[in-house]
C-alpha positions in Angstrom: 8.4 17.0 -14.4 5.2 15.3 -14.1 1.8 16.9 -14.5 -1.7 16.5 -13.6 -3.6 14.7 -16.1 -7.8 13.8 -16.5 -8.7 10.4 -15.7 -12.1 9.3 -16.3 -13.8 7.2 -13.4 -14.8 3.4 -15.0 -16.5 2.1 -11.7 -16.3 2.2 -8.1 -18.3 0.1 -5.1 -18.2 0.1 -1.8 -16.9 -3.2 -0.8 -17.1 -3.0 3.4 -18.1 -0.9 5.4 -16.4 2.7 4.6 -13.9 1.1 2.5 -14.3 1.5 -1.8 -13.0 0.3 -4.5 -12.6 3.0 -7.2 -11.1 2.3 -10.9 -10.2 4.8 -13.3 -9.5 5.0 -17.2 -6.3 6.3 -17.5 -3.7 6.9 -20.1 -1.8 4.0 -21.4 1.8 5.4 -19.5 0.2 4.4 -16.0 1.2 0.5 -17.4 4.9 1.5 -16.3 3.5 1.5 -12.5 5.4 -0.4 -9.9 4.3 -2.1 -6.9 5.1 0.2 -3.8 4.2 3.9 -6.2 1.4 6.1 -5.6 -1.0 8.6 -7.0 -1.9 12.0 -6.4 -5.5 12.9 -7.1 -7.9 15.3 -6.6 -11.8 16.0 -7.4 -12.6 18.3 -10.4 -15.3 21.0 -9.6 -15.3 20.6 -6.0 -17.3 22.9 -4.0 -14.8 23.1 -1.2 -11.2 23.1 -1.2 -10.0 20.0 -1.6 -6.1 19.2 -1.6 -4.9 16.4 -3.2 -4.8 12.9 -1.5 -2.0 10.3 -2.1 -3.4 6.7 -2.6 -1.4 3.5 -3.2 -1.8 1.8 -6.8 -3.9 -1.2 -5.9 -3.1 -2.8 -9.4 -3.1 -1.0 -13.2 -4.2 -3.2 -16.0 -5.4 -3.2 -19.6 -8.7 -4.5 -21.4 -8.1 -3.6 -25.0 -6.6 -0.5 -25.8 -7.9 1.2 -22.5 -5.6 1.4 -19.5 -7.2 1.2 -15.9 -6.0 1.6 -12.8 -7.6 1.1 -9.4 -7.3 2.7 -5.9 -8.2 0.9 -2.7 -9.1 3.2 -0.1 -10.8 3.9 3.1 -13.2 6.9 3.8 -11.6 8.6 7.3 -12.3 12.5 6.5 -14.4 15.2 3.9 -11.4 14.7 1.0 -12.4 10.8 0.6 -15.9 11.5 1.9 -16.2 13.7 -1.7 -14.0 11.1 -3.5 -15.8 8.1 -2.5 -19.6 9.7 -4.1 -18.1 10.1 -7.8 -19.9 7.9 -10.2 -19.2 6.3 -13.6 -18.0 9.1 -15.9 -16.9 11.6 -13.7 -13.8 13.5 -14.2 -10.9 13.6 -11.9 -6.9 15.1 -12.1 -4.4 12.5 -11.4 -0.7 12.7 -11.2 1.5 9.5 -11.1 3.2 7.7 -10.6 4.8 8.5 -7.9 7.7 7.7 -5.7 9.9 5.0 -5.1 8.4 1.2 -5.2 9.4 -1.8 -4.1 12.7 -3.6 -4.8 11.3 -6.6 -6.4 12.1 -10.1 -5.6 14.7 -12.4 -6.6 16.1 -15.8 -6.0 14.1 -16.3 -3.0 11.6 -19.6 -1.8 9.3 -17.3 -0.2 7.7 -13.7 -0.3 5.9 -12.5 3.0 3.5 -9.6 3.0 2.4 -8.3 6.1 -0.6 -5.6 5.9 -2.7 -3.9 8.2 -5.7 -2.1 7.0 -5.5 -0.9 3.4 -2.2 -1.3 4.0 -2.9 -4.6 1.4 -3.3 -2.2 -1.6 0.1 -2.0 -2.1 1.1 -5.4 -1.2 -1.8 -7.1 -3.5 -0.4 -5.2 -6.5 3.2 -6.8 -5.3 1.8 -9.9 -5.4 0.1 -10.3 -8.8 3.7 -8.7 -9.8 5.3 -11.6 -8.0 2.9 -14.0 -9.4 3.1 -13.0 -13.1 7.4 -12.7 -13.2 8.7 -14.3 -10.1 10.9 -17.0 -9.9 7.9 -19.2 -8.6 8.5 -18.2 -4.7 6.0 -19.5 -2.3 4.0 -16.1 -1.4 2.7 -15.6 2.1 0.5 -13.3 3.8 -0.4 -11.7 7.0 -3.4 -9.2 7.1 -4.5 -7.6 10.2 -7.3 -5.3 11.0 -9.7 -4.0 13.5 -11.8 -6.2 13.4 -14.0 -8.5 11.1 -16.0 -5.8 9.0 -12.8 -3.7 8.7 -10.8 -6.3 6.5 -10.2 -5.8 3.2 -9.1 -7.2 -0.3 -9.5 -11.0 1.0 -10.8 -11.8 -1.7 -8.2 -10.9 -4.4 -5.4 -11.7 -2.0 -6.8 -15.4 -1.6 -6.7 -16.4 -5.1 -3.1 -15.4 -5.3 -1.3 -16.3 -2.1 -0.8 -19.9 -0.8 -1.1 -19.3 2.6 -3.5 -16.2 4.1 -3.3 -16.0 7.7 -5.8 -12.9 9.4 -6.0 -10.9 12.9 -8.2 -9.1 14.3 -7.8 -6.8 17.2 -11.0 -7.6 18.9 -10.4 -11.6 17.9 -13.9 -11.3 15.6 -12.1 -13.4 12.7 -8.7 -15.2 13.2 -6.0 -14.3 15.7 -7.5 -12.4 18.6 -4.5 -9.4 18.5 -2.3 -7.8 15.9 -0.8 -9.1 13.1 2.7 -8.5 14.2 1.9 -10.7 17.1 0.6 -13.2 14.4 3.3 -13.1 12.2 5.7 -13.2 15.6 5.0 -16.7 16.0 5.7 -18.3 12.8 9.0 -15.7 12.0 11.5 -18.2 12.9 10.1 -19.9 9.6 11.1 -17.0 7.6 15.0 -15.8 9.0 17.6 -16.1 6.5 18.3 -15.2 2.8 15.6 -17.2 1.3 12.7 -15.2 2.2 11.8 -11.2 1.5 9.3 -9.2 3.9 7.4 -6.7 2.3 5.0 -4.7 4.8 2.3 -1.8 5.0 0.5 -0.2 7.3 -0.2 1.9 10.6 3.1 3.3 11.8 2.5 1.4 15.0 2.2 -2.1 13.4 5.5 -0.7 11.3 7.1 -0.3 14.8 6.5 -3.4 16.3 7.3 -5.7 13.1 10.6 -3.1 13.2 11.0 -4.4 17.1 10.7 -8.1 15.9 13.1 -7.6 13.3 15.6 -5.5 14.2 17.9 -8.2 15.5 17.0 -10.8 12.7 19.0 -11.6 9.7 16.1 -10.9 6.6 15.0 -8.1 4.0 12.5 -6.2 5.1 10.9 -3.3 3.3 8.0 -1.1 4.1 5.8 0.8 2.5 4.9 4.1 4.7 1.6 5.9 4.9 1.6 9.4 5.4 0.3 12.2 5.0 1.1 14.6 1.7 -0.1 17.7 0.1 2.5 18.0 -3.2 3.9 14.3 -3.6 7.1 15.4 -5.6 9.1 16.7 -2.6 8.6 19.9 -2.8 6.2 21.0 -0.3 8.5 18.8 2.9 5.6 18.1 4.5 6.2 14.1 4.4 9.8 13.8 5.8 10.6 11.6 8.0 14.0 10.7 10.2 16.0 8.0 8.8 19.6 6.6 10.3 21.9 7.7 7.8 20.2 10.3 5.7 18.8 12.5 8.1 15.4 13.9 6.9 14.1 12.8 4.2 10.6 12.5 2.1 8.9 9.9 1.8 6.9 11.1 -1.5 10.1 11.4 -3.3 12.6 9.3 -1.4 10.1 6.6 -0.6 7.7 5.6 0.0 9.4 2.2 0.0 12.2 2.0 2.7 14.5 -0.7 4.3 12.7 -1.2 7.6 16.0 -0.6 9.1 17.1 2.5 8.0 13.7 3.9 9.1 14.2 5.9 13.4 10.4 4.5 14.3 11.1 6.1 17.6 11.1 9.2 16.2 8.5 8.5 13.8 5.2 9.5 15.0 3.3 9.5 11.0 
């Protein structure tokens, strides 16, 4: 079994508002990493308790012999409020990775990622994947957020996606609405077995893309945020309801799933 280890923070920035960009040395195993895993990681000499958070792997690279991996992430309580003040050189325990990633592509023309939020982390580190050992698909993606100072990782999704198409709920930059309705309009161009749906997001945006989908012929896979204290399935509190396996945890049974095997209506994340 996996244990917690010291990683050593490189660098982190803010990069818009409440939203950071943290990256961390870590040992040279975290290179196995796939798109769709996780970390656990909590804050050394805290004053406070402090459980552990999950964050998505927003990519894992090297630069000589050193191994870094970085973490996408927005500040919504104390836990990141703590993570996002460490500095250059501080400490940290991180366990990973985690979980069950993507199915990566194959013989397809076209790879769609629809995000919302920091949903993108994920689904950026999916598409460098895509980019570097693909079959040369045509990669596509839908980001969505609140509004215009809420979106994040355009810039790294840009330089590797053809096409970038952006919502916003309050219309401030791109489509005025979600980015299901967005990505609504243009689906008929993506039905059929030459295209692969990869998504992540707010359980709401998951349940309307699952509404626009559910009758369509196409892989679709999500990638779902919730909520974990343990992330090696033994503490339950991550399960969710699927079709044919009951309850299940998303920590160790996911958090990649086939959009279809996921009951959203019972889902409330």
């Amino acid at each position: 079994m996996k244990s917690y280890i010291s990683a050593t923070v490189f660098s982190q920035r803010e990069t818009v508002g409440g939203h950071f960009l943290i990256v961390l040395k870590v040992p040279s195993s975290f290179k196995e990493s796939l798109p769709g895993q996780f970390v656990m990681v909590r804050v050394k000499s805290c004053n406070h308790p402090f459980l552990s958070r999950p964050f998505s792997i927003y990519s894992v690279y090297s630069h000589g012999k050193n191994t870094f991996l970085e973490i996408l992430y927005k500040v919504v309580g104390k836990g990141t409020e703590v993570f996002s003040r460490l500095r250059e050189g501080d400490i940290l325990n991180i366990l990973g990775p985690l979980g069950k990633g993507f199915d990566l592509p194959s013989e397809c023309d076209k790879i769609v990622l629809i995000a919302g939020g920091v949903g993108i982390a994920p689904l950026s580190f999916l598409a460098e994947y895509c980019e570097k050992d693909s079959n040369h698909a045509e990669i596509i993606c839908y980001m969505g957020a609140g509004n215009l100072e809420a979106l994040v990782g355009m810039d790294r999704i840009n330089g590797i996606c053809s096409v970038v198409k952006i919502s916003t709920d309050d219309g401030s930059w791109g489509h005025p609405g979600s980015v299901t309705e967005l990505f609504g309009r243009d689906m008929e161009l993506y039905l059929g077995n030459d295209s692969r749906i990869y998504s992540c997001g707010p359980n709401p945006m998951l349940r309307s893309l699952h509404q626009l989908l559910r009758d369509q012929h196409v892989a679709c896979q999500v990638s779902l945020e919730e909520r974990m204290a343990c992330g090696i399935g033994a503490c339950l509190g991550c399960v969710v309801k699927t079709k044919s396996d009951g309850l299940v945890r998303v920590c160790k049974e996911g958090p990649v799933f086939d959009i279809n095997s996921i009951e959203f209506s019972d889902h409330n994340g």
